[in-house]
C-alpha positions in Angstrom: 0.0 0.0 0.0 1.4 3.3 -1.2 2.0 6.3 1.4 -1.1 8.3 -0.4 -3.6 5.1 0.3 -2.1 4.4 3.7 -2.6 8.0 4.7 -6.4 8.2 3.4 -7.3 5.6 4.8 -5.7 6.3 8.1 -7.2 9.8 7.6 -10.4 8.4 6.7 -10.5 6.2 10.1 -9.9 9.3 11.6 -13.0 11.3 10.2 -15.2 8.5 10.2 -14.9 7.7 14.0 -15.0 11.6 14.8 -18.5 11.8 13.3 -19.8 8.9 15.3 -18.3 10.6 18.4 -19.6 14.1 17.3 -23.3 12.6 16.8 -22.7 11.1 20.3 -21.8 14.8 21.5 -24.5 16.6 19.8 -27.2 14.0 20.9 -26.5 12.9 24.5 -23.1 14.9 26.0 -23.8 18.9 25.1 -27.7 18.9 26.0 -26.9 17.3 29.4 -23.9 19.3 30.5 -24.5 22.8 28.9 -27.5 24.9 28.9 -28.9 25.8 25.2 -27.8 29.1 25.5 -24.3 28.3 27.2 -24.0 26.1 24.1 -24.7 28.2 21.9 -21.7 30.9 23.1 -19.3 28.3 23.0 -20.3 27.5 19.2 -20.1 31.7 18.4 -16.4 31.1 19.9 -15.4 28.8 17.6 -17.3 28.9 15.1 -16.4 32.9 14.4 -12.9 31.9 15.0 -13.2 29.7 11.9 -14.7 33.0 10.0 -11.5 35.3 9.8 -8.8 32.5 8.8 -9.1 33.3 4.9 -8.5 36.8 5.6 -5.2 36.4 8.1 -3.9 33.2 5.3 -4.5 35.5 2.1 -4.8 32.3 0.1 -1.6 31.4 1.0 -2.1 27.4 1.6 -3.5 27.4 -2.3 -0.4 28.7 -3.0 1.8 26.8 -1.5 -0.4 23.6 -3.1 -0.2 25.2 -6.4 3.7 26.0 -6.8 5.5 24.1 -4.3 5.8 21.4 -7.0 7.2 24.2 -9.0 9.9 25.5 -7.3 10.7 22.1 -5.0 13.6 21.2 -6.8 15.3 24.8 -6.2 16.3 25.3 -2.3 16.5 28.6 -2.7 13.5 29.3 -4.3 11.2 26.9 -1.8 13.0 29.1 1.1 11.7 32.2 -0.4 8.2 30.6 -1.7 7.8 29.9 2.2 8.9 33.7 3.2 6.2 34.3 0.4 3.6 32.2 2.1 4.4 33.3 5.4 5.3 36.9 5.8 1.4 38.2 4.5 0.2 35.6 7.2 2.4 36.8 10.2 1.5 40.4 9.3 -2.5 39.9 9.4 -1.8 38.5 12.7 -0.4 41.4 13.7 -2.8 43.7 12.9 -5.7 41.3 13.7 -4.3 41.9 17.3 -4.1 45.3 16.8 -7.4 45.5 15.5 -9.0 43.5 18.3 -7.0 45.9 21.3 -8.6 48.7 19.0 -11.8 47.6 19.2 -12.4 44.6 21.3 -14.7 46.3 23.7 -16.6 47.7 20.8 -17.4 44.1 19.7 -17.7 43.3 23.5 -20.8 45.3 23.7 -22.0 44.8 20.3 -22.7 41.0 21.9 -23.0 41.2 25.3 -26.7 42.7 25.7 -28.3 39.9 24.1 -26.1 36.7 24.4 -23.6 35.0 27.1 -20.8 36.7 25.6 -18.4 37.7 28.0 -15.5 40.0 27.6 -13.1 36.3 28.3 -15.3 35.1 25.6 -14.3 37.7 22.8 -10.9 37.3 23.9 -10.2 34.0 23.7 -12.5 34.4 20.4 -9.5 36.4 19.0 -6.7 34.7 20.3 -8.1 31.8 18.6 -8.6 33.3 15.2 -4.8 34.2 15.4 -4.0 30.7 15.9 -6.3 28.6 13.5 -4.2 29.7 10.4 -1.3 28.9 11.2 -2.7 25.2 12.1 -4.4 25.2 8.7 -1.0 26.5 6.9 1.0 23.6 8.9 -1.8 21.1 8.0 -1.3 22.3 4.3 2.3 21.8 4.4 2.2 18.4 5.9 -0.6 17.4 3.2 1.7 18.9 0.3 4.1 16.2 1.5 1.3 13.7 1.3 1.1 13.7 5.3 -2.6 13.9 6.0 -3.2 11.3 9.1 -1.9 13.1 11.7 -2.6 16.8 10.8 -6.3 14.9 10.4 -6.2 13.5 14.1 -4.9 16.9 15.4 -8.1 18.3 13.8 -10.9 16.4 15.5 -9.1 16.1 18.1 -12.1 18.9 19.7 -14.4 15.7 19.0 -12.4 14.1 22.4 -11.5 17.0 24.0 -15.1 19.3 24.1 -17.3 16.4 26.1 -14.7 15.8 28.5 -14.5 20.2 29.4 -18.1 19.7 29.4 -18.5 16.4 31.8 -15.7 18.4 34.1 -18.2 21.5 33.8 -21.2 19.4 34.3 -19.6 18.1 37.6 -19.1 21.4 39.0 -15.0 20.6 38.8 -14.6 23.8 35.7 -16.2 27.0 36.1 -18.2 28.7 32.8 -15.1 30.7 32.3 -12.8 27.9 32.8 -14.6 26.1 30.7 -14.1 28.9 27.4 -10.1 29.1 28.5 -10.0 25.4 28.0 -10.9 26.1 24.4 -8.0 28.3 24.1 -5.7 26.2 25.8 -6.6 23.0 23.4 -5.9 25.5 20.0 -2.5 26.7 21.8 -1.9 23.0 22.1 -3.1 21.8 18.8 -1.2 24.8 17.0 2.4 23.7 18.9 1.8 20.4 17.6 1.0 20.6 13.9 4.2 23.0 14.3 6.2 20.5 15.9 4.6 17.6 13.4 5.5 19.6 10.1 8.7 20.7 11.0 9.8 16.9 11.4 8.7 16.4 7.9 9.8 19.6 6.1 12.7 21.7 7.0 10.9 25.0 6.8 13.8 28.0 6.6 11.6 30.7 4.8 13.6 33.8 3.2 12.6 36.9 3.5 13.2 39.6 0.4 11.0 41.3 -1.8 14.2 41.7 -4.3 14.8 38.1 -4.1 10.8 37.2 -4.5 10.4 39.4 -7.5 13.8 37.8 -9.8 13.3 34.6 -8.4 10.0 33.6 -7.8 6.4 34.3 -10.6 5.6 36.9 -7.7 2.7 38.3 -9.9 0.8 35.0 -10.8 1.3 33.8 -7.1 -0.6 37.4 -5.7 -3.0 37.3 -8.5 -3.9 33.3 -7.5 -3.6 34.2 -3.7 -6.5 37.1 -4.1 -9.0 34.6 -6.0 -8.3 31.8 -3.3 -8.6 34.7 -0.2 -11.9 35.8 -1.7 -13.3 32.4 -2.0 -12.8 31.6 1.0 -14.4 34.4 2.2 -17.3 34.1 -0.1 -17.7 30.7 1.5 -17.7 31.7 4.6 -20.4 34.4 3.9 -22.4 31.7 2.5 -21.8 29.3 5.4 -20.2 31.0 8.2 -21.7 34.0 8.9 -25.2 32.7 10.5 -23.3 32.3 13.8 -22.4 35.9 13.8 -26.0 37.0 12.5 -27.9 34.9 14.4 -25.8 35.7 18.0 -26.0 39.4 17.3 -29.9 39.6 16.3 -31.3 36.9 18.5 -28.6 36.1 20.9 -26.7 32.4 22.0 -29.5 30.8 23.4 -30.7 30.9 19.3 -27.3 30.5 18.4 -27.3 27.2 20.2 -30.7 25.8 18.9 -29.0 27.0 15.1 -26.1 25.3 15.9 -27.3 22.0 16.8 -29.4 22.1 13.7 -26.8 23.2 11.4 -24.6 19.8 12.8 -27.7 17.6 11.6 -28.0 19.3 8.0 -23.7 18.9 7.5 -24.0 15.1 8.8 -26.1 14.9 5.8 -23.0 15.8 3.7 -21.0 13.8 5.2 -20.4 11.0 2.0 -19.8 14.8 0.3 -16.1 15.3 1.3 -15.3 11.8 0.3 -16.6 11.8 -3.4 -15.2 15.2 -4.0 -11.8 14.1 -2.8 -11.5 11.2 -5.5 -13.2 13.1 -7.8 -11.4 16.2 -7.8 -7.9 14.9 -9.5 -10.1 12.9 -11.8 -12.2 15.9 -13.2 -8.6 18.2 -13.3 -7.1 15.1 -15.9 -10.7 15.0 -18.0 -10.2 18.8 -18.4 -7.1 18.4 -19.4 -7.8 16.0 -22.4 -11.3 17.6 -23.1 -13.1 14.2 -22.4 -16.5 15.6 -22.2 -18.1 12.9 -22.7 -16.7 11.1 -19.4 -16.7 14.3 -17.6 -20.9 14.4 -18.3 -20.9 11.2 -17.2 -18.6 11.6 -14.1 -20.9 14.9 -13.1 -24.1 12.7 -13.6 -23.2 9.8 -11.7 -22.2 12.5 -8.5 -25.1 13.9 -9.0 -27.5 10.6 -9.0 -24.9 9.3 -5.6 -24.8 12.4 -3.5 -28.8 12.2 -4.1 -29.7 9.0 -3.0 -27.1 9.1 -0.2 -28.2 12.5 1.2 -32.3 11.9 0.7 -31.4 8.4 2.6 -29.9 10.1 5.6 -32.3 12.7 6.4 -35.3 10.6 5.4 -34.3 8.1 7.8 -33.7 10.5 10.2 -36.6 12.9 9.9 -39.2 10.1 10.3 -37.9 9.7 14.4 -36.6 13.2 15.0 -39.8 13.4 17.0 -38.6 10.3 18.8 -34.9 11.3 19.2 -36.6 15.2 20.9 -38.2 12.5 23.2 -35.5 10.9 24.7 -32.6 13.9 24.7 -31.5 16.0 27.0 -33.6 19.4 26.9 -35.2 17.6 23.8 -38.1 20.1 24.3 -36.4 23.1 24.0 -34.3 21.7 21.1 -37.5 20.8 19.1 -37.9 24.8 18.9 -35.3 24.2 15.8 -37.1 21.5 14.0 -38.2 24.0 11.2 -34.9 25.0 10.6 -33.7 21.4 10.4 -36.1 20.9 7.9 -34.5 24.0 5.8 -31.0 23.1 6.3 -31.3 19.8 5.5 -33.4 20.7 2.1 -30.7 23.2 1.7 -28.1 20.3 1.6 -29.6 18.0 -0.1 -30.1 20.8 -3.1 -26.3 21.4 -2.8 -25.5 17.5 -3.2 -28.1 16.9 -5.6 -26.6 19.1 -8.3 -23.6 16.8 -8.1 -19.6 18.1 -7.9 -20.7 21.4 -10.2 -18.5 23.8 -7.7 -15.4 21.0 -8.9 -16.1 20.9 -12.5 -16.2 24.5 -12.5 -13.5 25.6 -10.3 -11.5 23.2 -12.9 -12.6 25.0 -16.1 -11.2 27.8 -17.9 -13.8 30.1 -16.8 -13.0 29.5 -13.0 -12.9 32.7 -12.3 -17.2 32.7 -12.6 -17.2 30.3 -9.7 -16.1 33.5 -7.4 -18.5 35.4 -9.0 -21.1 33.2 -8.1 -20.2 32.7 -4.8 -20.3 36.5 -4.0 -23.6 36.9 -5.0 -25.1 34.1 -2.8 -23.0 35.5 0.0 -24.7 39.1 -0.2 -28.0 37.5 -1.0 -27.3 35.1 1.9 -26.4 38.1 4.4 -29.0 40.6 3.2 -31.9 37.8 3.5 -30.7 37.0 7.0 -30.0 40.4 8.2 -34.1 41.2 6.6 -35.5 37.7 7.6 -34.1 37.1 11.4 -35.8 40.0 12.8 -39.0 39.3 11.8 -39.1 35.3 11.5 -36.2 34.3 14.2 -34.6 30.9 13.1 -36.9 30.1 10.2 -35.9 33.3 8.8 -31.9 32.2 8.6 -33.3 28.8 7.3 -35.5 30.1 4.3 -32.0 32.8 3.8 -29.5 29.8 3.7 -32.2 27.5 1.4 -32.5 30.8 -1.4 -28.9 31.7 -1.2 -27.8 28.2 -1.8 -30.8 27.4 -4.2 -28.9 30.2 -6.2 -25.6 29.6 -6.5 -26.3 25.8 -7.5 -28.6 27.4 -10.2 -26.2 29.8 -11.7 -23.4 27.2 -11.8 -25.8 24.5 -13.6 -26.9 27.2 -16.1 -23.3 28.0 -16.4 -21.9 24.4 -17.4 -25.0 23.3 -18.9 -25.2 26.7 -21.4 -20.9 26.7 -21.9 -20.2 22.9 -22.1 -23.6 21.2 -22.2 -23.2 19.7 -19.0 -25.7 18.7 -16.4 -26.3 16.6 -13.6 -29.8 15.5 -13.9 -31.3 12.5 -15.4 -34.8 10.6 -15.4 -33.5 8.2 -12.7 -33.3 11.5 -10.5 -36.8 12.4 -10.4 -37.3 8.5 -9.6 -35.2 8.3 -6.8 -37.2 11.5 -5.4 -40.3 10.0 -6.3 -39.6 6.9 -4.7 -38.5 8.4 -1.5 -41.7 10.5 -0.9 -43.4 7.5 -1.6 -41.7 5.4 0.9 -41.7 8.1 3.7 -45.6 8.2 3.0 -46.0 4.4 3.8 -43.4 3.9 7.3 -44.8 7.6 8.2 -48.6 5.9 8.0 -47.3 2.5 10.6 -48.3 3.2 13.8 -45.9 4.3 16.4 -44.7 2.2 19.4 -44.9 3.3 22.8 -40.8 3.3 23.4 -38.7 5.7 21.3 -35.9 3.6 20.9 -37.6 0.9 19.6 -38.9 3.5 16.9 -35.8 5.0 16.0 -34.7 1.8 15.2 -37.6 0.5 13.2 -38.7 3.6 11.7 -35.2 4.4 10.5 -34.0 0.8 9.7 -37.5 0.1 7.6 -37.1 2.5 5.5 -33.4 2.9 5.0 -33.7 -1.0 3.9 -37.1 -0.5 1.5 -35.1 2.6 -0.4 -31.8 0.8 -0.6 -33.3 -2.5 -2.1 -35.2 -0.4 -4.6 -32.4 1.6 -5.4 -30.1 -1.5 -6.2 -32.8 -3.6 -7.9 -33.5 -0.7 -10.7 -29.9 0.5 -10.6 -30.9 3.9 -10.1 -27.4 4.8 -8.4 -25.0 2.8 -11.1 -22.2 3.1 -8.8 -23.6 2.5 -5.9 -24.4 -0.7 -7.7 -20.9 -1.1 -9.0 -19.7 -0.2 -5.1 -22.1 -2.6 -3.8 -21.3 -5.7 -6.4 -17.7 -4.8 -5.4 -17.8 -5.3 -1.9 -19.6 -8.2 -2.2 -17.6 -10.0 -4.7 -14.8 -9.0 -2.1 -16.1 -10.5 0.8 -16.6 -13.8 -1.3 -13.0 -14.1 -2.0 -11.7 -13.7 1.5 -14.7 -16.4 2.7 -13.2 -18.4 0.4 -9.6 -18.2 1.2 -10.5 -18.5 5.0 -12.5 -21.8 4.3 -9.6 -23.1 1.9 
């Protein structure tokens, strides 16, 4: 097994078993040791954190992917590709402190009337935000090298580390404030280690000229491809990020928390997402590369018709006991406030995966630069909806925001590659496969429920997860999750075989 296969699938271990640990969490752990509202400020802490790293790394870890292979072979010019990468980052650090002594007590009180939002609280919140790029940068590095397991571990690591602060707060051994220091003691931990991991693995001696940077190294194409990747991040983060911020600031943490716990139902939905993209990506760069349409229609279509049945079969199977699963959590009742906005979210993912890998395809094309374009629009239409919507419709109003903005930017990047290179994700067998979900949820919704709510989540869930799948493999609606399936079973009839030989 080559090092890229051993590190996926140790990397894949690693996310795999962090999701069933973070459903855990999310379910059982937060609701029981945190109020709604005390969980809800420790999501603004780090989920805001998260919101200011494409600023502080200017693009800088796309750049580093895109012309490390360049200038590897040179000494000289990786040193000063590394001063490159890294003086723009230690310099928004900088004045991100600055900026925060500046006006930290302005943002203090911007948050503090209507949320659990302390003044430790915004100041841990920074300190963090200082620290999370240069954990991405190291992880980057250490990925570029084709090290992705441990960088991987270091990152959901919080998965571990987040119910134990919480079982130590629940037992009265950490204080509230404690309890937010912790938080900025695990990213002052988890930052010295990526550092510590990526200098054993790359000798990192960055130089540090602008004379040097402009004879040596393609300084204009490196700034002009660090500005797209900074502002797509930040259009991302507009589009997905800035709810937390919104929501805190309008409503306050106690709705922050209810948002937050709904938002982690709709992204375990996309879940089988990350994976497809990541095999996908490298295959749709080489199609592009030798104009294979053809397979690159196909490739898009067969996304599309996966990332379907796979997202409609999670939430289906959850939605029919989420009624069930209110029932036997922790402040269930008060969490059931959200169920609306589950609904959107999840509707608003589904959309996203159901167009299939369009945001790939396109960020691969010659006209790559649209995909920003895009992505800025749903971002202001995505902000100006929630700023409008949240004070007159609470929660439902950031749901129907994030369902339009999203509904848009999957439209304009369909009617893009469909009206440029006649490419499209849809096919008949994707108005069957929602057909025959609706259908299905119709007839398990119409069985009588059973006094205990576990024995409900179980059949509910398990009845029709099992009645969609068969019908999806005997009509080969999903042909590679028939090929995956037919593969895995010829595979575990080989090594029966050898055992009983």
């Amino acid at each position: 097994m080559g090092i890229i296969a051993r590190q996926s699938f140790k990397a894949g271990i690693v996310s795999y078993s962090s999701v069933l640990i973070g459903i855990l969490n999310q379910i059982l752990i937060f609701p029981l040791c945190f109020t709604v509202e005390e969980y809800g400020a420790i999501q603004f802490v780090l989920q805001t954190s998260v919101f200011f790293t494409p600023f502080i790394l200017f693009g800088m870890t796309t750049v580093l992917t895109r012309y490390y292979p360049k200038y590897n072979d040179s000494p000289t010019e990786k040193s000063l590709l590394f001063g490159v990468a890294i003086t723009p980052i230690f310099l928004n650090t900088l004045i991100f402190l600055i900026l925060f002594v500046l006006f930290g007590d302005i943002v203090e009180d911007k948050f503090s009337t209507r949320s659990k939002i302390t003044s430790m609280s915004i100041l841990v919140l920074f300190v963090i935000a200082t620290l999370q790029p240069w954990q991405v940068l190291s992880a980057n590095i250490a990925a570029i090298k084709g090290r992705i397991a441990i960088p991987s571990l270091l990152n959901h690591s919080i998965k571990l580390f987040l119910p134990v602060i919480a079982a130590m707060y629940f037992f009265d051994v950490f204080t509230y404030d404690q309890v937010i220091l912790s938080l900025l003691a695990y990213h002052v931990s988890i930052t010295i280690g990526h550092l510590m991991y990526t200098s054993r693995i790359e000798f990192i001696r960055p130089k540090f000229s602008l004379k040097n940077f402009r004879a040596s190294l393609d300084i204009r194409s490196i700034t002009s491809f660090a500005l797209f990747s900074m502002f797509t991040g930040v259009g991302v983060n507009l589009t997905n990020q800035i709810d937390n911020v919104m929501i805190t600031s309008i409503q306050g943490t106690y709705e922050n928390g209810l948002y937050s716990w709904s938002l982690f139902c709709a992204t375990a939905i996309a879940i089988p997402y990350t994976l497809i993209a990541a095999i996908s990506t490298p295959i749709i760069s080489k199609l592009w590369k030798n104009r294979d349409m053809n397979k690159l229609d196909l490739l898009y279509k067969s996304s599309s018709s996966t990332l379907l049945v796979l997202s409609i079969l999670l939430f289906t199977s959850f939605w029919l006991v989420i009624d069930d699963l209110f029932a036997i959590m922790p402040r269930g009742g008060e969490f059931m406030q959200a169920k609306s906005l589950v609904a959107l979210l999840c509707f608003s993912k589904i959309l996203d995966l159901g167009t299939g890998l369009n945001s790939h395809i396109l960020s691969m094309s010659k006209s790559y630069r649209k995909l920003l374009w895009y992505l800025g629009l749903a971002a202001i239409i995505n902000v100006g909806l929630n700023w409008v919507l949240i004070a007159h419709f609470g929660l439902v109003g950031c749901g129907i925001a994030t369902l339009v903005s999203i509904s848009f930017f999957n439209y304009m990047k369909y009617t893009h590659l469909k009206r440029l290179y006649n490419l499209t994700p849809f096919t008949i067998g994707s108005v069957k496969i929602i057909v025959l979900a609706i259908v299905l949820y119709s007839i398990v919704f119409l069985v009588p429920k059973t006094e205990s709510h576990f024995v409900n989540l179980f059949i509910y869930s398990g009845s029709f997860a099992l009645m969609f799948s068969f019908t999806i493999y005997r009509f080969k609606l999903s042909p590679d999750i028939n090929s995956f399936i037919d593969r895995s079973y010829n595979s575990v009839q080989q090594h029966i075989k050898k055992i009983l030989r």
